[in-house]
C-alpha positions as CSV (number, residue, x, y, z in Angstrom):
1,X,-17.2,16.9,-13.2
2,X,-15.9,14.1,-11.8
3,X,-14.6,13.5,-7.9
4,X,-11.6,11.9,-6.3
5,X,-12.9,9.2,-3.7
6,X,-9.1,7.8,-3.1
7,X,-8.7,9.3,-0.3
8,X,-8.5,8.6,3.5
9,X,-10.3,10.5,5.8
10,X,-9.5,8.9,8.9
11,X,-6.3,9.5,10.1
12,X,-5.4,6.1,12.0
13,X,-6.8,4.6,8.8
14,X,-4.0,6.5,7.1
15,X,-1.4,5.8,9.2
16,X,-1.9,1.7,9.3
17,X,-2.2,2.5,5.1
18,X,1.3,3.8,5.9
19,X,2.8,0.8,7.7
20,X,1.0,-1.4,5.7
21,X,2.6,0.1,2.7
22,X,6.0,0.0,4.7
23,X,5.9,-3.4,5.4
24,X,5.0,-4.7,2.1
25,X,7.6,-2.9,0.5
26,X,9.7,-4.6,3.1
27,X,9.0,-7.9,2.1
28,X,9.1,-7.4,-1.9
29,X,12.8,-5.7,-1.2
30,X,11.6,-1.9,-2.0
31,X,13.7,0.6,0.1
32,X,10.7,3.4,0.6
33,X,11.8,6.2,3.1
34,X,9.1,8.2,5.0
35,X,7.4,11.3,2.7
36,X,8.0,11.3,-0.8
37,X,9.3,8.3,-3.1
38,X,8.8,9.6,-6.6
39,X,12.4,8.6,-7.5
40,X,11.8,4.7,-7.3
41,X,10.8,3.1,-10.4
42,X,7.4,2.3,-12.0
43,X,8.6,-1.7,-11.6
44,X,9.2,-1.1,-7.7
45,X,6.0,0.7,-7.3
46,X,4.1,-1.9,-8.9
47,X,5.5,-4.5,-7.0
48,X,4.8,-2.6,-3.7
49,X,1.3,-2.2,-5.1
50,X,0.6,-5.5,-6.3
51,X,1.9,-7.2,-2.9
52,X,-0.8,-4.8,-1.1
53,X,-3.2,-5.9,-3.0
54,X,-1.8,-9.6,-2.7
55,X,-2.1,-9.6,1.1
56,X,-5.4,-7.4,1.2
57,X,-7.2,-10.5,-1.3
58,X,-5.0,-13.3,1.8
59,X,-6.8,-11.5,4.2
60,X,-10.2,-11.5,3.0
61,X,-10.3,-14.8,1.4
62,X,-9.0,-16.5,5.7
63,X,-11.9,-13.4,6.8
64,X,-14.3,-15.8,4.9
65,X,-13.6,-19.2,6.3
């Protein structure tokens, strides 16, 4: 049996997951509206994803200095 551990369970640490999300879909040109966004594609996810994880790596690398 195995468990899900993906999940939040602090609520302001899902809403600034949220936003954060928001904004870096701003910034790689994905439109993503508020709720559900299973019509964008696999590419646009990605790219939403990846620029997360982008900015996440930015902000630990300048945490270290």
């Amino acid at each position: 049996m195995s468990s899900n551990n993906n999940q939040l369970n602090v609520p302001q640490a899902k809403e600034a997951m949220e936003r954060f999300k928001m904004e870096c879909a701003s910034e790689v040109g994905v439109n993503l509206k508020q709720g559900y966004n299973g019509d964008i594609s696999a590419r646009e996810a990605g790219s939403v994803g990846g620029q997360m994880v982008k900015k996440m790596i930015e902000a630990y690398e300048n945490g270290m200095k």
